[in-house]
N, C-alpha and C positions, 0 to 999 in steps of 0.2 A: 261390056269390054272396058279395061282402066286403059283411061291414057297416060302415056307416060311421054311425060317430058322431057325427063334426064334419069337415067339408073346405071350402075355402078357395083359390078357385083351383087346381086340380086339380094336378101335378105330377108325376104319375104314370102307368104304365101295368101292367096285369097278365101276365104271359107265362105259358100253362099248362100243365104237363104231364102227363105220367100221373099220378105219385101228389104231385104237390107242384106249387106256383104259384112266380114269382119276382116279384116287383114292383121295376120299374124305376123311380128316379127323376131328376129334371134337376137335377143341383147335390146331390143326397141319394144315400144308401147304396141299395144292391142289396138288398132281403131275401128271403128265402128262407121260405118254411113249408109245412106240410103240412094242408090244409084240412080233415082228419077230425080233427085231435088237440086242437081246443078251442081253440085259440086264434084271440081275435079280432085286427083289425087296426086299430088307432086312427088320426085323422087330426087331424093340426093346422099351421095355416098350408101347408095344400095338400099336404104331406108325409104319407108313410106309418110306422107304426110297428107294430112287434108288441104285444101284451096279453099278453103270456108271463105274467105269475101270473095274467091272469083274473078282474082286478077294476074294470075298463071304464075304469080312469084309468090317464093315462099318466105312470108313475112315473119318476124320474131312470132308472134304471138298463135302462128301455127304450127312452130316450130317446137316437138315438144321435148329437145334436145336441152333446151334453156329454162331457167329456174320460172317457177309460177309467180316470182315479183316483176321479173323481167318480162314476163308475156303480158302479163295484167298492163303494168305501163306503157307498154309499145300497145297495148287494145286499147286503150281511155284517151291513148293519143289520137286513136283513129274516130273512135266515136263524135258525131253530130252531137248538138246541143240535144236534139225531139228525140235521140238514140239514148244520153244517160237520162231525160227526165222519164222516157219508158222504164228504164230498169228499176226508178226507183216508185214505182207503181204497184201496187198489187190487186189482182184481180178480184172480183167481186167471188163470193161463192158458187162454185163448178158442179153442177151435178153431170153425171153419164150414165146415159147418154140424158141430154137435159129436159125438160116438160115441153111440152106445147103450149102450155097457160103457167100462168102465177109468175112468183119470185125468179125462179131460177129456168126462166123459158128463155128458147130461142128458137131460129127455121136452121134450117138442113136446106141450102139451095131455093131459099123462097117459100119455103112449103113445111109440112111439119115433118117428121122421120119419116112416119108410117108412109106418107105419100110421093117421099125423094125417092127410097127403095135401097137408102143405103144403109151399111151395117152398122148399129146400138152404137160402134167403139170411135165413129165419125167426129170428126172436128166439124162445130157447130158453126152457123154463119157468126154469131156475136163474137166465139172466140177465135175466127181467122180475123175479126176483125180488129178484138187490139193486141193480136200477135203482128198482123203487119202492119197498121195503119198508127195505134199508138207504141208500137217497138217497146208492151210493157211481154214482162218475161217469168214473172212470180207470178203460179197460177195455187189457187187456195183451193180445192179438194174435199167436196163433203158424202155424199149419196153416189156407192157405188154400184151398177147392177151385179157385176161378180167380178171378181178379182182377174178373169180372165178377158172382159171386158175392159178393165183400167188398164190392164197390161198395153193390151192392143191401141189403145186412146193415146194413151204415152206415146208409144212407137208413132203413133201420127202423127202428135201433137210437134214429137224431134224432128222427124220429115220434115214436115212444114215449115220451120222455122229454121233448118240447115239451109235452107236455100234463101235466107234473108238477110240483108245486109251483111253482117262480120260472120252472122252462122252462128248467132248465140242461143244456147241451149234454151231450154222452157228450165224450169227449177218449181218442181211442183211438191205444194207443201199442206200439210193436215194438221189441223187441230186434233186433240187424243180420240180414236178412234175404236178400243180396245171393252170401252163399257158394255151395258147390257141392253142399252135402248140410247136413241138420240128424243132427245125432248127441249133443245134450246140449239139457237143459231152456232155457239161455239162448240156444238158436240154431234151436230149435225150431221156426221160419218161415221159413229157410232151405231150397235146391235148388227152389221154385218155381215159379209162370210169372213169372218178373224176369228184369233183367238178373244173371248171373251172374258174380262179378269173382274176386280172391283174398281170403284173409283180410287185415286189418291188417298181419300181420307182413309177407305176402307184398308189400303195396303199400307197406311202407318200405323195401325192398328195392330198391324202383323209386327211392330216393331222390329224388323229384318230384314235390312239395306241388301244383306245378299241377295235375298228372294223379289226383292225391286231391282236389281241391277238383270238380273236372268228374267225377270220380266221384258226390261229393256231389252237383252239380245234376242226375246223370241218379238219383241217385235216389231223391233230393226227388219229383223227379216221378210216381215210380213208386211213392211213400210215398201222397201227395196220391191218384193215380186211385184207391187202393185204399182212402182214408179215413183213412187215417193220418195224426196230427196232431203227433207227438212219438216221435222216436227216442229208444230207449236206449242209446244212444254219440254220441262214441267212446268208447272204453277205449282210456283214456291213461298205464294205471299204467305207471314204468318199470321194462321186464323183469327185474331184476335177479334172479330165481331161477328158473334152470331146468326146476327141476324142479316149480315152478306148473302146473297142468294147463290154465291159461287163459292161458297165455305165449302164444300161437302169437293171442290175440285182442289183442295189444297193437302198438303200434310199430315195439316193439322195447328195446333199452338205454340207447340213445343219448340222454340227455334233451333235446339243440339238436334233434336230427332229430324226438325226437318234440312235441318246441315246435312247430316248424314242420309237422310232420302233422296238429295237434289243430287249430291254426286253419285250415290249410287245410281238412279237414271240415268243421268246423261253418259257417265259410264258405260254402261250398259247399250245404250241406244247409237254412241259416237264408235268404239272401240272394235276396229277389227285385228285379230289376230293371226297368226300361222301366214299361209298363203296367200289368206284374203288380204294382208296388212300391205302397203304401200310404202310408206311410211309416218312416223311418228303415233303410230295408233290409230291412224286415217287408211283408208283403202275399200275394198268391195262390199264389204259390209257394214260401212259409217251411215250412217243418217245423223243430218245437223240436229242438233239440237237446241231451239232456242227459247231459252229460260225468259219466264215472265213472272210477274210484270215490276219492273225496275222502277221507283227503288222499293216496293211491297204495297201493294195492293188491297193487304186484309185491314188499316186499320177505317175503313169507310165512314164518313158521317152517319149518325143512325142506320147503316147498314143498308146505304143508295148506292149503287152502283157507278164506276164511273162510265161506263156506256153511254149513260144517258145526264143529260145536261142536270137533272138534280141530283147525280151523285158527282159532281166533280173536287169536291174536297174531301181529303185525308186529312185523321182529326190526332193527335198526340199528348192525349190530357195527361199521360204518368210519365212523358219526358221518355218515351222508348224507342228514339227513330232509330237508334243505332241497333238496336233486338231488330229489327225488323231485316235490316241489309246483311244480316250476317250468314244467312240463307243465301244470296249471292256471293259476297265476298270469300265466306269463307268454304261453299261447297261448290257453287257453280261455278267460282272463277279460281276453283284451287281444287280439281280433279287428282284421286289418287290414278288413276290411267292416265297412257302416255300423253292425249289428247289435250291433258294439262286444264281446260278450260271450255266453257260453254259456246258452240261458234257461234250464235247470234244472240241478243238480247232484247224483245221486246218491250218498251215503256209501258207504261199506265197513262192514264187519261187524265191522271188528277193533277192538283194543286195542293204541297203538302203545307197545313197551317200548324200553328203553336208549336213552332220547332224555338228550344232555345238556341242560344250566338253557338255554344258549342256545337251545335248537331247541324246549323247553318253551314260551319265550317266544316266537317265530316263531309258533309253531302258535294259541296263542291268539289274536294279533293277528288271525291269514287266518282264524282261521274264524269271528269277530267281521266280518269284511269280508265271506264268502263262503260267507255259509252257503247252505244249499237254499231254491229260490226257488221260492213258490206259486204256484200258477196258478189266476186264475178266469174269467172268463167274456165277451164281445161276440159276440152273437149276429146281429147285422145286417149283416155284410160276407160277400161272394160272391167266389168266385174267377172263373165264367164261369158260361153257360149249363148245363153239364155238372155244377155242384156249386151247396147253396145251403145255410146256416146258417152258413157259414165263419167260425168264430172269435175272439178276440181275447184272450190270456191277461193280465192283467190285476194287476199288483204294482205297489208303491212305485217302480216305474222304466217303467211298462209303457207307455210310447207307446211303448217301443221292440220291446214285443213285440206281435205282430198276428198272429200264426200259429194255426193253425187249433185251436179244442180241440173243435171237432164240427163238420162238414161232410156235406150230402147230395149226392148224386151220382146219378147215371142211367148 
């Protein structure tokens, strides 16, 4: 049963399903929740709203009558210090349901799956724990058993965490998924039930931004049914050494081809249109996309990685730092879609040496302009029947972002 506090000419209706309700309204948002997890539902002027912290008023930031800068700030006021050093946490590599042993193990209620008794799609002991305990909220996404297993995982994962503190979403996110095998930690959710395409390198190859952007929508969509709210690409560094072990996940060399690659993607992957659109090119079918690695990652010292402690310098012997950012500046952070721009940006791990005074001066400016962009919260948009908590990330520019950072599904 909804309780209702105050209503007012009704405007609404409830749609129910197995483990979650949707409430439709006329002229109002679609919301989503799940009616074990404590949250009630407030009414005014005949509109629905969520009580996501659970204090029977309805505060700006559940109110989704008000603009997404205005909710963000009235949320960041409400937040504990242990509540933003969670957010800005990300969780170690997620498998589902996860091992009994190795890397990516955990217990199920003390014990391993097989012997809890509960379903593959379960929230594991490790990750209730620092969904509540360290209030982090970016969950990283590798090894899925089936697409209809991630779906359900999500849906639990929102559960769960709708009933904690402010009732901020999970915002689950993947490294490129779409290859033909996983054989390295950042590709680790790759050869799955997906569409299967080629790597980067291989679809620069195709020299045909359209055929990468319609890459991108088919699998945005395939990000979306599985819960995914935020890719971790492209990687747009340009290829210049060889002998990088993550050359083959880029472009390619060419920085015009890979200008024109990087927008086409993100294009492609941010951009919903028709019914699905929101606004600004954001809506039901956005997945973030956030471009790496700032400010370019391909020129490696002898071809060492910056992962690890002896690849930590980028090396610029022919004076080319500015070839290398032009692949951000001028595709990621200058979309021909309305999206305009890449909604996050992942750094590198290096230290760029032998820049000259000019290129010194450059790099300050862009990353003064372009630095990494945070993500918080709108919890009252739906994409369909099919999904409900759908997202809205939320920064100093964010009507233009609406993409998903926690979404339930069926």
């Amino acid at each position: 049963m909804l309780p209702i506090l105050c209503a007012c000419g009704r405007k609404w209706t409830v749609e129910p399903h197995d483990t979650y309700c949707l409430i439709r309204q006329d002229g109002g948002q679609t919301l989503g929740y799940f009616p074990g997890s404590g949250v009630r539902i407030l009414y005014s002027d005949g509109y629905a709203f969520k009580d996501l912290n659970r204090n029977g008023i309805l505060d700006c930031y559940e109110d989704w009558r008000y603009t997404p800068e205005e909710r963000a700030e009235d949320l960041a006021k409400r937040l504990s210090v242990e509540e933003i050093a969670g957010l800005m946490l990300y969780s170690s590599h997620q498998a589902v349901p996860t091992d009994s042993v190795g890397y990516w193990s955990s217990t199920y209620n003390g014990t391993s799956l097989r012997e809890s008794g509960l379903p593959h799609s379960a929230v594991s002991d490790k990750q209730r724990k620092f969904l509540r305990d360290d209030n982090l909220r970016a969950v990283l996404v590798v090894r899925v058993e089936s697409p209809r297993i991630a779906a359900e995982w999500n849906n639990n994962m929102q559960a769960f965490v709708e009933g904690l503190g402010q009732g901020i979403p999970v915002n689950i996110s993947s490294d490129p998924r779409n290859e033909t095998r996983a054989w390295a930690e950042y590709n680790a959710g790759s050869g799955g039930k997906i569409s299967l395409w080629p790597s980067p390198l291989g679809l620069a190859a195709t020299f045909d931004p359209e055929l990468v952007e319609k890459f991108g929508r088919i699998a945005s969509a395939e990000y979306r049914a599985l819960g995914i709210a935020t890719a971790l690409s492209p990687q747009i560094d340009l290829a210049t050494e060889p002998r990088w072990n993550r050359f083959y996940g880029t472009f390619g060399e060419d920085p015009d081809l890979d200008t024109d690659m990087a927008r086409a993607y993100i294009d492609g992957f941010q951009t919903s249109v028709g019914a699905a659109e929101i606004a600004d090119g954001w809506g039901y079918e956005s997945v973030n996309a956030m471009v790496k690695h700032w400010p370019g990652g391909g020129p490696e010292e002898g071809g060492r990685d910056a992962h690890f402690s002896f690849g930590k310098y980028t090396v610029y012997p022919g004076g080319n730092f500015e070839q290398h950012i032009r692949p951000f500046v001028e595709g990621a952070f200058r979309l021909n879609g309305k999206t305009r721009k890449a909604a996050a940006v992942m750094p590198y791990y290096t230290f760029p040496t032998g820049w000259t005074p000019r290129e010194k001066r450059s790099a300050t400016v862009l990353a003064n302009i372009s630095s990494p962009i945070c993500c918080g919260t709108d919890t009252d948009t739906t994409a369909s029947s099919a999904r409900i908590g759908a997202s809205r990330t939320t920064i100093p520019a964010s009507r233009r972002l609406t993409a998903n950072a926690g979404e339930w599904r069926h």
